[in-house]
C-alpha positions as CSV (number, residue, x, y, z in Angstrom):
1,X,29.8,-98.2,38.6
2,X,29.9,-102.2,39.4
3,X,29.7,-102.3,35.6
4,X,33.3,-100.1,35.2
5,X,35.2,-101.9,38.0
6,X,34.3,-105.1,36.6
7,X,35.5,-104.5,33.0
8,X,39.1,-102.8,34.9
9,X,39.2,-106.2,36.5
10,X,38.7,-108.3,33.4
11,X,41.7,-105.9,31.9
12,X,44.0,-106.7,34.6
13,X,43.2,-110.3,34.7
14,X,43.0,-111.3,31.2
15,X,46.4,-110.9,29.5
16,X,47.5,-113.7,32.1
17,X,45.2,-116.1,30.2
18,X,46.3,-115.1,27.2
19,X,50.4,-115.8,27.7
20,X,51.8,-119.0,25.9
21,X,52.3,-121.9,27.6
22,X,55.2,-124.6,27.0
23,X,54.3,-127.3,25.1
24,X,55.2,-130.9,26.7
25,X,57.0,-133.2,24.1
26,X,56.6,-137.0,24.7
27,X,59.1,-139.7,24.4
28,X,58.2,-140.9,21.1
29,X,58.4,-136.8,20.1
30,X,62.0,-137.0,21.5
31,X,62.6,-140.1,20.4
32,X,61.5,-139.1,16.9
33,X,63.3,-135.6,17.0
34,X,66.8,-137.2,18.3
35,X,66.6,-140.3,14.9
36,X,66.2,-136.9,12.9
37,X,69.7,-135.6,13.9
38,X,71.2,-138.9,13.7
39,X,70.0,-139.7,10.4
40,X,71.4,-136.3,9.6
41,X,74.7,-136.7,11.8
42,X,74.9,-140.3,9.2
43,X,74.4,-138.6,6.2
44,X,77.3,-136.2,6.5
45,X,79.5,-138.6,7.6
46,X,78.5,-141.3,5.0
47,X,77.8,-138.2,2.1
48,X,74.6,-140.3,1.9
49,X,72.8,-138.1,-1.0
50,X,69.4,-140.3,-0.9
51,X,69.6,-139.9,2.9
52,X,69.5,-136.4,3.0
53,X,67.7,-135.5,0.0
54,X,65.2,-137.4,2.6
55,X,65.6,-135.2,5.8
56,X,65.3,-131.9,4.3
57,X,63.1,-129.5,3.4
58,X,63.1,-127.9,-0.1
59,X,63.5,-124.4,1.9
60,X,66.2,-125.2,4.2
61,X,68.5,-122.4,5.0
62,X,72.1,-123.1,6.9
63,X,74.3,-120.8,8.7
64,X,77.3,-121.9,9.3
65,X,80.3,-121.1,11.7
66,X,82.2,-119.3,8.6
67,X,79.3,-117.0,8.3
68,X,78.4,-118.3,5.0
69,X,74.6,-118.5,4.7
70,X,73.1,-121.8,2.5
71,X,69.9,-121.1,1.1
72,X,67.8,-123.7,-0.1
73,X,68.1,-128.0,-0.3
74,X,71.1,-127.6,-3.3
75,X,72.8,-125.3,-2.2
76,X,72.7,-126.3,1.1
77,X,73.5,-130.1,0.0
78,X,76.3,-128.7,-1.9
79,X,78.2,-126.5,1.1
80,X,78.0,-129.9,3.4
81,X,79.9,-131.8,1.0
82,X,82.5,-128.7,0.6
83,X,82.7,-128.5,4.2
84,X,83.0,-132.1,4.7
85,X,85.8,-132.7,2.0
86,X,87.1,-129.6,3.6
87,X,87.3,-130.6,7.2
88,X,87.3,-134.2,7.3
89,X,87.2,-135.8,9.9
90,X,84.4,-138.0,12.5
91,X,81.4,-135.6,13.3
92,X,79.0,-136.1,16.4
93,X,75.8,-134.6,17.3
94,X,74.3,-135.5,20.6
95,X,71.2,-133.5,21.5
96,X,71.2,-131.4,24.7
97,X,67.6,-129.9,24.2
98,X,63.8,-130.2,22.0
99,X,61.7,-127.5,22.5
100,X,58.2,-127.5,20.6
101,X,57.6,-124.8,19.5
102,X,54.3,-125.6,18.1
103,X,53.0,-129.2,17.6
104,X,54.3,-129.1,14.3
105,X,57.6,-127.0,14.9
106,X,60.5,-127.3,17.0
107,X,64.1,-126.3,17.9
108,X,66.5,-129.0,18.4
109,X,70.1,-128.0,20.4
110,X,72.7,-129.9,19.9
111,X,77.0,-130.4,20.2
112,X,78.9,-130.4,17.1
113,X,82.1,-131.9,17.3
114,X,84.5,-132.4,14.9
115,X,87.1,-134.9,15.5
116,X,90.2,-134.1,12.6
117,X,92.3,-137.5,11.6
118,X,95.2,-135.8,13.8
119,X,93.1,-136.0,16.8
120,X,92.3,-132.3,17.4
121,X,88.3,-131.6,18.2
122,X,86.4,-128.4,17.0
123,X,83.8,-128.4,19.5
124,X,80.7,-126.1,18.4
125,X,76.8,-126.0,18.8
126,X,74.0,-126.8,16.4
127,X,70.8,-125.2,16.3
128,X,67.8,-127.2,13.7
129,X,64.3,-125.7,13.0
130,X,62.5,-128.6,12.4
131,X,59.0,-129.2,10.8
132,X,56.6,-132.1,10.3
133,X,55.4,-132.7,6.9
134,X,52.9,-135.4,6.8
135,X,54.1,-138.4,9.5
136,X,57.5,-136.9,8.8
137,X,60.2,-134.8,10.9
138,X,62.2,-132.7,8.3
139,X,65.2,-130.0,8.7
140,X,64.2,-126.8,7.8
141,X,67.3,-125.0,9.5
142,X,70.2,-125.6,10.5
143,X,72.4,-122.8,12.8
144,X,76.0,-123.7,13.8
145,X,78.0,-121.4,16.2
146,X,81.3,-121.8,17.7
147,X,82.0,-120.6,21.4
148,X,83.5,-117.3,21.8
149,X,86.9,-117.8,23.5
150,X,86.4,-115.0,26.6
């Protein structure tokens, strides 16, 4: 009988042990993570190729605001140089939030703004799945959402 209560014990009490916990980044992690979308944020506005070609993964995905859906490093490369010739303008990230995710995955939030030559700002959000390869942050994927107007 002490045997049965003790195992309905253990039932209740064990999936408590078993829940995730956050993981805590550091401030070279953030420090890291933030140069990452920079570096990115400088590469669209300088259409630095090399610079890029550096900062992504050969898998990256991108869904952008239009609802088209970039899939993989080319084709990806290729829609941010449409959309930059398209739009042109200044563009600025500045991270609002890094969550790890894992110690070698984690979701970067960010502001998008778009600044047009006429003065007008698209304000949006950017979402980036990013992975360490080696010593290396890379994108992996990149989410970018404009705010419903309720």
């Amino acid at each position: 009988m002490k045997f049965k209560l003790l195992l309905i014990a253990l039932a209740f009490l064990t999936p408590g042990l078993l829940v995730a916990q956050p993981l805590a980044i550091n401030d070279q992690q953030k420090r890291d993570l933030t140069g990452l979308i920079d570096a990115y944020s400088q590469a669209r506005e300088k259409q630095d190729q090399a610079l890029m070609e550096s900062i992504l993964t050969t898998d990256i995905d991108q869904l952008v605001s239009s609802g088209e859906w970039r899939k993989g490093k080319a084709a990806s490369m290729q829609g941010m140089g449409r959309s930059s010739a398209a739009n042109p303008g200044t563009r600025t990230l500045k991270v609002e939030t890094i969550r790890l995710l894992s110690p070698d995955v984690a979701l970067v939030d960010a502001r998008y703004d778009i600044r047009s030559p006429e003065g007008v700002t698209q304000n949006m959000w950017s979402s980036f799945v990013v992975v360490r390869r080696g010593d290396a942050w890379k994108i992996s994927a990149i989410r970018n959402m404009l705010p419903s107007r309720q």
